[in-house]
C-alpha positions as CSV (number, residue, x, y, z in Angstrom):
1,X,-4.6,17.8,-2.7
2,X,-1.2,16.3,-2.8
3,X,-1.3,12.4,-4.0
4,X,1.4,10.4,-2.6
5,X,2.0,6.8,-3.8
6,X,4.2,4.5,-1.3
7,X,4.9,1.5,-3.0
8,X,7.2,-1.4,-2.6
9,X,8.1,-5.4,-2.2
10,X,6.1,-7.1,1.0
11,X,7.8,-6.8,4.2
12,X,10.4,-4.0,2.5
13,X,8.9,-1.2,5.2
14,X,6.3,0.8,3.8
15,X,4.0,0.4,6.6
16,X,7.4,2.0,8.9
17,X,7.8,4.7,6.6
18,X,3.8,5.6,6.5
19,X,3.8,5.4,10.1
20,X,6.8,7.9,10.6
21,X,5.4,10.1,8.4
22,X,1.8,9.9,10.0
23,X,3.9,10.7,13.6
24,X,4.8,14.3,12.1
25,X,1.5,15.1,11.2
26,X,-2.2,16.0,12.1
27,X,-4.8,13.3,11.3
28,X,-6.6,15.8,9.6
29,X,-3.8,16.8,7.4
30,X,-2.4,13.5,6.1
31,X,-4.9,10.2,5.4
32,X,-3.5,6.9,4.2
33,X,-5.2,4.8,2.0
34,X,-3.9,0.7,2.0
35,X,-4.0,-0.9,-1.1
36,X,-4.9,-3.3,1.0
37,X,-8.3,-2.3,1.4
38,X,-9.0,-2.6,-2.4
39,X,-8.7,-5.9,-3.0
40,X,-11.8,-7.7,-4.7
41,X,-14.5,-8.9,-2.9
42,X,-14.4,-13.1,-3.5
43,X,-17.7,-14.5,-2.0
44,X,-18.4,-16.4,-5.6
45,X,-16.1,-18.4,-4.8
46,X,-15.0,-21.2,-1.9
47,X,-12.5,-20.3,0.8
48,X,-10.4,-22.9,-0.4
49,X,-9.9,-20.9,-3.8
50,X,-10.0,-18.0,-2.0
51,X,-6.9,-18.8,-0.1
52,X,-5.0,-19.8,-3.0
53,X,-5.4,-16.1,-4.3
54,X,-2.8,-14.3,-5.7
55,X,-2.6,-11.1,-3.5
56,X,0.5,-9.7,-5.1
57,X,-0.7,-9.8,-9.1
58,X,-2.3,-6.9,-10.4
59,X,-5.4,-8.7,-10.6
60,X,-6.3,-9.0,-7.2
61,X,-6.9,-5.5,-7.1
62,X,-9.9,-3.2,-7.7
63,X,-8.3,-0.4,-9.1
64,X,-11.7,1.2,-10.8
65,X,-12.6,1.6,-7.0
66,X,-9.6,3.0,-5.7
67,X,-9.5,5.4,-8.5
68,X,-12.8,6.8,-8.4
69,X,-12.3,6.8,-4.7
70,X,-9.6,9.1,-5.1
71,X,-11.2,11.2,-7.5
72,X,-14.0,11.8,-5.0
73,X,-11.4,12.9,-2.1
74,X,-10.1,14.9,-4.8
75,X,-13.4,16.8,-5.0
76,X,-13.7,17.2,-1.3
77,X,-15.8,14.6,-1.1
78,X,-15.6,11.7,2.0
79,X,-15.5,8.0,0.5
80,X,-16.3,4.7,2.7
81,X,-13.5,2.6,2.6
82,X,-13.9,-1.3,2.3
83,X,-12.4,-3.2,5.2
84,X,-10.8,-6.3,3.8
85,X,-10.3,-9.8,5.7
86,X,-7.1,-11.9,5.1
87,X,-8.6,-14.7,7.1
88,X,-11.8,-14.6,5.1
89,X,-10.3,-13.1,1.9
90,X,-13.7,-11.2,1.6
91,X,-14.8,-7.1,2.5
92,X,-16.6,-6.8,6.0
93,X,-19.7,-5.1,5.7
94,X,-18.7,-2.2,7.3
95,X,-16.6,0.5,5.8
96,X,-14.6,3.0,7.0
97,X,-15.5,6.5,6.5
98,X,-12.5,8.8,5.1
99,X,-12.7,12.5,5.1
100,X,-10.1,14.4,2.6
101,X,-7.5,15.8,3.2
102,X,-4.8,17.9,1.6
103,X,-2.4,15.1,1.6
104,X,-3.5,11.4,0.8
105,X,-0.7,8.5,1.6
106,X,-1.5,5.7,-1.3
107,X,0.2,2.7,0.4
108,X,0.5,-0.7,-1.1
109,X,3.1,-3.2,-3.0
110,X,1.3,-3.2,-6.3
111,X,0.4,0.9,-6.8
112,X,3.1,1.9,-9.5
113,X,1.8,-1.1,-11.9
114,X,-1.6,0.4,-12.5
115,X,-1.0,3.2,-15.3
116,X,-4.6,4.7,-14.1
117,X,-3.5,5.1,-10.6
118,X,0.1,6.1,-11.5
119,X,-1.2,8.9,-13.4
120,X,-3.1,10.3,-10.2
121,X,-0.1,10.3,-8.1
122,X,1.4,13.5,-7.5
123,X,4.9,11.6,-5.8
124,X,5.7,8.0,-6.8
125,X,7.9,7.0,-3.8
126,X,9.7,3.4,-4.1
127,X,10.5,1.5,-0.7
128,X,13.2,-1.1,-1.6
129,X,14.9,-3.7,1.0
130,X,16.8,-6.9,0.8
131,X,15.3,-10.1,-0.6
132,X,15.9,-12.0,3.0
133,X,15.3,-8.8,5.2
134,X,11.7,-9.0,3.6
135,X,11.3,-12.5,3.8
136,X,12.1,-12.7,7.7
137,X,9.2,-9.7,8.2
138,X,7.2,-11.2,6.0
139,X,7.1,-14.9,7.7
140,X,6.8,-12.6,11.4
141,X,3.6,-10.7,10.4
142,X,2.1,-13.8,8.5
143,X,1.9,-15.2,11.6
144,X,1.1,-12.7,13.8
145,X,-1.3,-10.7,12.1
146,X,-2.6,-13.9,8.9
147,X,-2.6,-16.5,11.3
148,X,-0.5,-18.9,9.0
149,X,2.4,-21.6,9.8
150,X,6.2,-21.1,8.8
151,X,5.8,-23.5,6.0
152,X,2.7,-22.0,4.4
153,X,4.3,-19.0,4.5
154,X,7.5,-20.3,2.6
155,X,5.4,-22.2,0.3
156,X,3.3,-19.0,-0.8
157,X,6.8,-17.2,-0.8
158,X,8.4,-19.5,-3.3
159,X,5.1,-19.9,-5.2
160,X,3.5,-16.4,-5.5
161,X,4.9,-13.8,-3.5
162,X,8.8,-14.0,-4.9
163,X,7.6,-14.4,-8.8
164,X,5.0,-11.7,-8.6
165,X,7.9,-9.4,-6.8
166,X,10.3,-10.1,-9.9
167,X,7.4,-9.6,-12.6
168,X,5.5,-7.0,-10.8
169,X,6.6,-4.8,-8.8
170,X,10.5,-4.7,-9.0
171,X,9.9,-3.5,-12.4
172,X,7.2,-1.0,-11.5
173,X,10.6,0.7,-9.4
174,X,11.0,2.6,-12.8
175,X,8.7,4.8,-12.0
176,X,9.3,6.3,-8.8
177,X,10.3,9.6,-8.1
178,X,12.2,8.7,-4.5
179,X,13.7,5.8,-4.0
180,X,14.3,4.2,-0.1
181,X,16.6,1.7,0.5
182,X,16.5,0.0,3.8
183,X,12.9,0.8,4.2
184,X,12.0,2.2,7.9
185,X,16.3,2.5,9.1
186,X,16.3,5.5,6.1
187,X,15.6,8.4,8.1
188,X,17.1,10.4,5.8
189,X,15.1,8.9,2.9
190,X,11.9,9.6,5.3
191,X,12.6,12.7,6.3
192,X,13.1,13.5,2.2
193,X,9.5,13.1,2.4
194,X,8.4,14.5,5.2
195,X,9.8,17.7,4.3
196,X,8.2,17.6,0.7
197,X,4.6,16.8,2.4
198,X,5.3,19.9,4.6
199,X,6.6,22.2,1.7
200,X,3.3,21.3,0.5
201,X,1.1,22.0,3.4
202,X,3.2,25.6,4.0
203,X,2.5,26.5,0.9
204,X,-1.3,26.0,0.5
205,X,-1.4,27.6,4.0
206,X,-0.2,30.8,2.5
């Protein structure tokens, strides 16, 4: 099974460049598992604290879970996913079952800054965009898809989202094998992957 990790800054275009990859291949051959999915479970405390979470500090993460998650796919085994709420900022009772595969997408902003996780990534890719490109798609989607107001949004910009990015995970870049600028524009930084994933499907077709 070939680990990939696709990290990156929110709103720099990871979810683009998973989804062209996903295009090129069979559901059965390629999963993707969100960081997303992973983070902890907060019904010990109010909603009110709950909303003032962190989401892009290490911490918000359970990376035991994701680990031994992978570890199971690894082993040919299925896992059941959490499903997380950004509304609630809890996991749904449901979960989603995942089969493995023989290649696993790990997508999320914070994967490179957990050394247990890094070390189970096969290729570390780094999605990197401007500063104000990822602001405009973050303030888009928060509304959308989060259901929060243009100011909220700037205010959790300026007080979480932009420090975390400079302490976090602009550092974490370090550690990536492929770097893409520009995030879903870089077709040739996407197809750069695609053609690794496929190298590696060929060959364990052989």
């Amino acid at each position: 099974m070939l680990i990939v990790g696709i990290a990156g800054g929110t709103g720099s275009g990871k979810t683009t460049v998973v989804r062209k990859v996903m295009e090129v291949f069979p559901n059965d051959e390629v999963i993707v598992i969100p960081q997303d999915s992973y983070y902890k479970d907060n019904r010990d405390i109010t909603l009110e604290e709950r909303q003032k979470i962190n989401f892009d500090h290490p911490d918000s993460v359970e990376w035991k879970l994701l680990i031994e998650h992978l570890k199971h796919l690894k082993k040919k085994g299925s896992i059941e996913m959490p499903i997380y709420s950004y509304l609630t900022c809890l996991r749904a009772k449901e979960t989603i079952t995942i089969k493995p595969a023989r290649v696993v997408l790990v997508e999320g902003i914070l994967i490179l800054t957990d050394p247990g996780l890094r070390n189970m990534l096969d290729i570390k890719v780094y999605v990197d965009a401007d500063a104000d490109d990822r602001l405009g798609r973050v303030i888009k989607r928060d509304i959308i898809k989060r259901g929060r107001s243009v100011l909220k949004v700037l205010e959790r910009y300026h007080d979480t989202v932009k420090p975390s990015h400079l302490q976090f995970i602009e550092p974490s870049k370090r550690y990536a094998d492929i770097i893409i600028p520009g995030g879903g524009e870089n077709q040739v930084g996407i197809q750069i992957l695609i053609s690794i994933i496929e190298k590696h499907l060929s060959k364990s077709n052989s």
